[in-house]
C-alpha positions in Angstrom: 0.0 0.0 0.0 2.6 2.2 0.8 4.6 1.4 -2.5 1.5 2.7 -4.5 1.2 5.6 -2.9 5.3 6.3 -2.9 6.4 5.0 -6.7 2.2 5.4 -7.9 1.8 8.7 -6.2 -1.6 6.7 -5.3 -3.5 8.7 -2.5 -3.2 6.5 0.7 -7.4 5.8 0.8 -7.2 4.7 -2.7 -4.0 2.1 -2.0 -5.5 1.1 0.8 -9.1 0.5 -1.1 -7.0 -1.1 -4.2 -4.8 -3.3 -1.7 -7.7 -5.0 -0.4 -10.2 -5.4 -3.9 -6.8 -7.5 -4.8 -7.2 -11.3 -4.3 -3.7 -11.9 -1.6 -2.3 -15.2 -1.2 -3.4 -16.9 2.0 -5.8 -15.6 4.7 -7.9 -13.2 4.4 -7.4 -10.0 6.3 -10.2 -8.6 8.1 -11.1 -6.8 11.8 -7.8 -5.6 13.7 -5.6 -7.2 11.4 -7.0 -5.0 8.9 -7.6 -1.9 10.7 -3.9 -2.2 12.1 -2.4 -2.2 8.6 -4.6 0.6 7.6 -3.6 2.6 10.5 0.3 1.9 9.2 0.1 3.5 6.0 -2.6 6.5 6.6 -0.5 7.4 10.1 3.0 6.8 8.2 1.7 9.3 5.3 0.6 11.8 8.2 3.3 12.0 9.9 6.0 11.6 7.2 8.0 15.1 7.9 8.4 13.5 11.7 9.5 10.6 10.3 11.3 11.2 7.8 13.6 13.7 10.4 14.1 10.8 12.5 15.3 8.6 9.1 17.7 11.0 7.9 19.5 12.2 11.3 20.2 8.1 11.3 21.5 6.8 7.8 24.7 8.9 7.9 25.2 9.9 4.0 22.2 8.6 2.9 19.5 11.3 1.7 16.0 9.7 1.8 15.8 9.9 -2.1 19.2 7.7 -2.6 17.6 4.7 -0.2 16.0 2.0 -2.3 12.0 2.7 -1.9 11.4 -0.8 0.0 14.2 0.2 2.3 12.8 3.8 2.8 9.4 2.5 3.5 10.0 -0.4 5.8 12.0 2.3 7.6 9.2 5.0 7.8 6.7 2.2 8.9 8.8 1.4 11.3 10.1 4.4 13.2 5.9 5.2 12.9 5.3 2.6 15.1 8.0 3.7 17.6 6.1 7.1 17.7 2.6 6.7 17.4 2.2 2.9 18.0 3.3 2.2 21.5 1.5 -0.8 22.0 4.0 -2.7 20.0 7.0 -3.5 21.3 9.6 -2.1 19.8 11.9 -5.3 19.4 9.1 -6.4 17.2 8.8 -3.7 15.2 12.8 -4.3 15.0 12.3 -8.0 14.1 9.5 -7.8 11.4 11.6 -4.7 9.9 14.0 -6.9 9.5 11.8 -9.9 7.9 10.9 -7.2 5.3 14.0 -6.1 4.1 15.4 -9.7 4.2 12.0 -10.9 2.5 12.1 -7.4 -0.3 15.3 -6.1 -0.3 19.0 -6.9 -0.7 20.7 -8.7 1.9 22.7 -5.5 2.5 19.8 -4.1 3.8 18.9 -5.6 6.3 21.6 -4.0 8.2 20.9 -1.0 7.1 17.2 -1.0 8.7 18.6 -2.4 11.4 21.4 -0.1 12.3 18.9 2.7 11.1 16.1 1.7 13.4 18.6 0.8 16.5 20.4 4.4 16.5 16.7 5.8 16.2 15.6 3.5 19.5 19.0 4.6 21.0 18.2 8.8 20.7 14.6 8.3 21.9 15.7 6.2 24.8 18.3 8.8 25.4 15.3 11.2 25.7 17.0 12.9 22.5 14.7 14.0 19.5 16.2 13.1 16.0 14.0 15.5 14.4 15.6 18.4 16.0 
């Protein structure tokens, strides 16, 4: 969803609508599974300057627009649930970040995200802001 609206300039409502009018592979997703995901991709749009603060004081020499756009977005989905989605812990959000990039990325990437997402959890713990 968030790939359409990045690469299709696809307005997050509309991804979201074409996402699930798809047929997916496996289960269907429906009630809090559903609303969860939908909640990633219209609070990761929303908050995108936030985010994308916290992104770039991380990846040292890397501008937002050089990342590969998989990378970029499993990053931004990420550090959204850091902020605005405390209910998940945040070694989870770490771990399926990971999955992502291992599972639609290069292999280099996955420590990227990782380091990324780590300094990120490191300046918040700190009580530091990276958007600052």
């Amino acid at each position: 969803m968030l790939y359409q609206w990045e690469i299709g300039g696809v307005p997050p409502e509309e991804a979201i609508a074409r996402h699930f009018e798809i047929e997916q592979e496996g289960p269907e997703l429906i009630g809090a599974g559903r609303r969860f995901a939908e909640d990633l991709v219209e609070g990761t749009v929303t908050h995108l300057r936030t985010i994308d603060a916290r992104i770039e004081s991380q990846a040292q020499h890397w501008r937002l627009e050089r990342m590969a756009v998989v990378d970029r977005l499993i990053l931004r989905m990420a550090v959204y649930e850091f902020l605005y989605r405390p209910d998940t812990p945040r070694t989870v959000v770490i771990d399926e970040a990971i999955e992502l990039a291992r599972t639609f990325s290069e292999q280099d990437a996955v420590r990227f995200v990782n380091g990324v997402l780590d300094g990120i959890l490191h300046t918040m713990a700190a009580g530091g802001t990276a958007d600052a």
